[in-house]
C-alpha positions, -999 to +999 in steps of 0.1 A: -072+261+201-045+255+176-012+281+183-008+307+159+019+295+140+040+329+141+045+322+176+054+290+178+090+279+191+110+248+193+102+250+228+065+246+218+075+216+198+106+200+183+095+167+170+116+173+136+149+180+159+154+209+133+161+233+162+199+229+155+192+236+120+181+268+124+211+276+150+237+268+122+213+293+097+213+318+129+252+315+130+255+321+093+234+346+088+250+367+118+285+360+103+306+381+082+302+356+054+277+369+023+253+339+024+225+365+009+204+352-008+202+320+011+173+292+003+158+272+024+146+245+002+120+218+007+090+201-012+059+205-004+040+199+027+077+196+043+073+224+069+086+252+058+068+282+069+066+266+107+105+261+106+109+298+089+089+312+123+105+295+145+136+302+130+128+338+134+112+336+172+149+320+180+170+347+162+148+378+178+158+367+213+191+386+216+176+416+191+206+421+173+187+423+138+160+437+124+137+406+110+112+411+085+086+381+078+069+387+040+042+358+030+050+370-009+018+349-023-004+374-002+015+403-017+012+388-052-021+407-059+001+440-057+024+428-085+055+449-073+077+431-055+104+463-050+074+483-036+061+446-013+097+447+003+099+486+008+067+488+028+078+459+052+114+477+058+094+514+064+076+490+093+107+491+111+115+528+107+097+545+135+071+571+129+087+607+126+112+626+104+136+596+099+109+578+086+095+602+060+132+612+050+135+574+041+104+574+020+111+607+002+145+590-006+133+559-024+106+572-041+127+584-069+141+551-077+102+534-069+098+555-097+121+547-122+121+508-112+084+505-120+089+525-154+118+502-163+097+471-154+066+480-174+087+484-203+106+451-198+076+433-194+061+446-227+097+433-243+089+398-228+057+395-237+065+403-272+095+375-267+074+348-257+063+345-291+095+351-311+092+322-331+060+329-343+065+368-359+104+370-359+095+379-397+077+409-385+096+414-351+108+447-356+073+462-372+054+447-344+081+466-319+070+499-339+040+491-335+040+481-297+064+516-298+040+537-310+018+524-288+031+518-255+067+524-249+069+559-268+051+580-239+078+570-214+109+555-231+119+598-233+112+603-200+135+569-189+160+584-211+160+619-200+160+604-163+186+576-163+213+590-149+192+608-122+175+572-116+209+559-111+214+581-083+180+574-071+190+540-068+224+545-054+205+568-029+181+542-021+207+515-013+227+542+009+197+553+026+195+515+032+227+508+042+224+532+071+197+516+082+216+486+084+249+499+097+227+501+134+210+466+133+217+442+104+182+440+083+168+401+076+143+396+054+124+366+054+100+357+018+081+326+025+055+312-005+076+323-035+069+288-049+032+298-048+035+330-067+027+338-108+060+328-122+062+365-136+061+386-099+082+351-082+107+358-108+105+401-107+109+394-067+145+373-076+155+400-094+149+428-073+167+416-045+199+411-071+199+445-085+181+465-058+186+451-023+225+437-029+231+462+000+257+463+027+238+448+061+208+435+040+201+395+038+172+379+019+162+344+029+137+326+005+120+297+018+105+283-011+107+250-034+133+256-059+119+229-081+086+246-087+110+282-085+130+265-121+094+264-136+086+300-126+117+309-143+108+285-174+078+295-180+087+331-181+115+326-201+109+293-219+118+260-219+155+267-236+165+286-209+187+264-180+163+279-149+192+257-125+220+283-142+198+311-140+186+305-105+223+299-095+231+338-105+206+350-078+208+323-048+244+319-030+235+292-002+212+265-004+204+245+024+175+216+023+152+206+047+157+168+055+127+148+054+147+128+083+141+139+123+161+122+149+196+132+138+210+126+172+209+087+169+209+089+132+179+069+127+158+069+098+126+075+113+106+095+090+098+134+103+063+123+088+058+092+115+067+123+143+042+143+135+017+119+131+020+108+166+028+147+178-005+153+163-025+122+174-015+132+211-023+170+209-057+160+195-063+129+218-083+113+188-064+081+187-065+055+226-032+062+243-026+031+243-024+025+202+004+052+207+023+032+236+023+004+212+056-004+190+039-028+167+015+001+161+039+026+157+058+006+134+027-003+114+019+036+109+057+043+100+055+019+075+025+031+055+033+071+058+075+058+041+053+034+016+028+062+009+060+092+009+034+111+027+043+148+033+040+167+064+008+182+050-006+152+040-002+137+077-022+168+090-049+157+066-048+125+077-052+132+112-081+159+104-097+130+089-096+109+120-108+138+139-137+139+114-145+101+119-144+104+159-168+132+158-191+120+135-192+083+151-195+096+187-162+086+194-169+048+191-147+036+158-112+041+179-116+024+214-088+007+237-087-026+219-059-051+228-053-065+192-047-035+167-061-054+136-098-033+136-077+000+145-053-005+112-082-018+087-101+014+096-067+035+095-069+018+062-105+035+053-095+067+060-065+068+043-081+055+014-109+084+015-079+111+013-052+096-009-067+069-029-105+077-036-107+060-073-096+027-051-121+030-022-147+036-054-138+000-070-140-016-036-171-003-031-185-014-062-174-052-051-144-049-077-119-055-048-083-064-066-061-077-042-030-067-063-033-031-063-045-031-021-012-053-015+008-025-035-014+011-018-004-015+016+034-022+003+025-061+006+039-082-021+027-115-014+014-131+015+044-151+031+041-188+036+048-195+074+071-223+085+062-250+106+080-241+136+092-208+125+105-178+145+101-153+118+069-127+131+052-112+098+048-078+091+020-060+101+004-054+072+015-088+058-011-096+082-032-071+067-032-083+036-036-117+046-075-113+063-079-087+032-067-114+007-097-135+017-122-108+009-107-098-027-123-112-062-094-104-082-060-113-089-056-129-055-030-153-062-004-139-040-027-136-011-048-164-008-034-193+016-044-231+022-063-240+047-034-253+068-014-221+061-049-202+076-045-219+105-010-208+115-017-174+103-047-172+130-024-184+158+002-157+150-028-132+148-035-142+183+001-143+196+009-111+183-022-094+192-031-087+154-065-100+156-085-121+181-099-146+153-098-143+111-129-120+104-160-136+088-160-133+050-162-100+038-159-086+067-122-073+068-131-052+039-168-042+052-146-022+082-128-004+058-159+008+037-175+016+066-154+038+080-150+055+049-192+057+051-190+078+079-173+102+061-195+102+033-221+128+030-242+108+006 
């Protein structure tokens, strides 16, 4: 059974080498310096939430702080993000007076900030189409006034100044809190929230939670965080500039792992392999193999595949073991059948339109040499030391099962001949595959997985 991923550690598993990232955030965020809030940035699928746990497991083994973990896309359905972050810090209060005195503390400024929001957000809606009635803007505000607004807008008059000291109260109350043990808080998934509460939750922390001893850390994608903000407040409006007002340090995760050597092995071709051995789907000895390793490296940089997308892809080859009763992947010595079927299921999650055309017998050898990052098949010279590519070799027994725009790919016969020897010396394949049959392993391997 899979570990719950709030538990994990870099102990459990480090095969990013990111552990020394989250020491450097560790160090800042224990440091005198204001870093709040801080970003930890990352596209999707790039392991954010697993780094941002064991980022927290790592920090809460000295207990110095108080750590707070808030998944904000669950809390989304409550649409208040000042009451979301309020319940989490009452969690660390324990039960008795202090606790109560807390709540009876805040509740005056709950109050007011959820007055002052409704009426904003009744201001922005009416703003978001501007353009359309600014002839009538200021009868539809009447209006809207009469309507809406005029119940409370003389009780949030009447109550300002108190609600000023409600909030000053709240972030002194806070600030206690935090003068014993520094208070983190952690909000994952902002990315995945309605712009309107992702953007609410940004300002919030600014104007409520900029409190002595109280950090925020979003781990989020700031490109999708600029469309929240753009589509709440239009397209006019520079989301980068605006963002900048609310975040003070950015750091991004690096799609890179082994900084140590400083090679560019893809964190992506780690995790493929991390995964492959914790599920033991693929022969051990595929995964002892350089040639294959390269091979695999090559098609997750060519296909920019994300962390999440390797998971898939592995899933998917658990799915095909299971279903074929474990026969499709056995020890082979030549790694050609392993890679063509590799091919299939890779096909089935990222490129299904493809797989359909191939199916169909409308196999184009053009676009399978660019989903295989294969421009042409290379002519071999007689006597030559140079060893192909893998999937050159790929392409080349594909090349001879295509029907379209084959020109790159198709050799001579005498060329065919010296490709099958180099097959052979480099353990790609035993012999060229009978016609058709190259491509008959990919589709069906992609059959199994077909409930049709």
């Amino acid at each position: 059974m899979d570990m719950d991923i709030t538990t994990k550690t870099f102990d459990d598993r480090d095969e990013f080498k990111r552990k020394s990232i989250a020491e450097k955030a560790i160090k800042l965020l224990k440091s005198d310096i204001d870093i709040s809030p801080t970003v930890i940035d990352g596209s999707w699928g790039t392991g954010k939430t697993e780094f941002c746990h064991k980022l927290i497991n790592l920090m809460k083994e000295d207990s110095t702080h108080n750590i707070i973990y808030i998944d904000a896309f669950k809390a989304d359905h409550v649409d208040e993000p000042l009451m979301t972050v309020l319940a989490e810090i009452i969690k660390i209060l324990p039960e008795g007076p202090r606790r109560k005195a807390f709540i009876n503390r805040v509740l005056p400024a709950v109050r007011y900030t959820l007055k002052t929001v409704a009426k904003a957000g009744i201001s922005h809606l009416l703003r978001q189409d501007f353009t359309d009635i600014i002839n009538d803007f200021d009868e539809v505000i009447q209006k809207v006034a009469d309507d809406s607004i005029d119940k409370t807008a003389e009780l949030i008059l009447k109550d300002h100044v108190e609600a000023e000291k409600s909030l000053q109260t709240l972030q002194t109350t806070l600030t206690a809190i935090a003068s014993q043990n520094p208070i983190v808080i952690f909000i994952d998934e902002l990315d995945r929230c309605r712009p309107n509460f992702a953007v609410d939750m940004l300002e919030i922390i600014k104007h409520t939670f900029d409190v002595e001893g109280v950090s925020f850390v979003l781990i989020t994608n700031t490109q999708q965080l600029r469309a929240s903000i753009n589509h709440c407040y239009g397209q006019a409006v520079d989301a980068q500039r605006y963002l900048d007002k609310f975040i003070k340090y950015r750091f991004e995760l690096s799609s890179h792992a082994d900084r140590v050597s400083g090679s560019p092995t893809l964190a992506a071709g780690y995790h493929f392999v991390s995964l492959i051995e914790e599920k033991g789907c693929l022969p051990e000895s595929l995964l002892a193999s350089s040639y294959f390793k390269s091979a695999i490296y090559h098609l997750i940089q060519h296909q920019n595949l994300s962390l999440r997308e390797i998971e898939t892809l592995v899933l998917h080859i658990q799915i095909v073991q299971s279903l074929s009763n474990s026969e499709v992947f056995v020890e082979r010595r030549y790694i050609g059948h392993t890679l063509l079927k590799l091919i299939g299921i890779m096909l089935v999650c990222y490129q299904p339109a493809l797989l359909r055309q191939i199916k169909r017998g409308n196999i184009d050898a053009k676009t399978l040499g660019e989903f295989l990052g294969v421009e042409k098949t290379p002519f071999l010279e007689e006597g030559g030391n140079t060893r192909p590519e893998v999937f050159e070799f790929v392409m080349f027994v594909l090349g001879r099962d295509c029907n379209k725009n084959t020109q790159n790919y198709v050799v001579s016969e005498d060329q065919q001949k010296k490709w099958a020897s180099y097959m052979k010396h480099y353990y790609f394949m035993d012999e060229i595959p009978y016609t058709k049959r190259a491509i008959g392993q990919i589709i069906e391997v992609a059959n199994i997985m077909a409930f049709e």
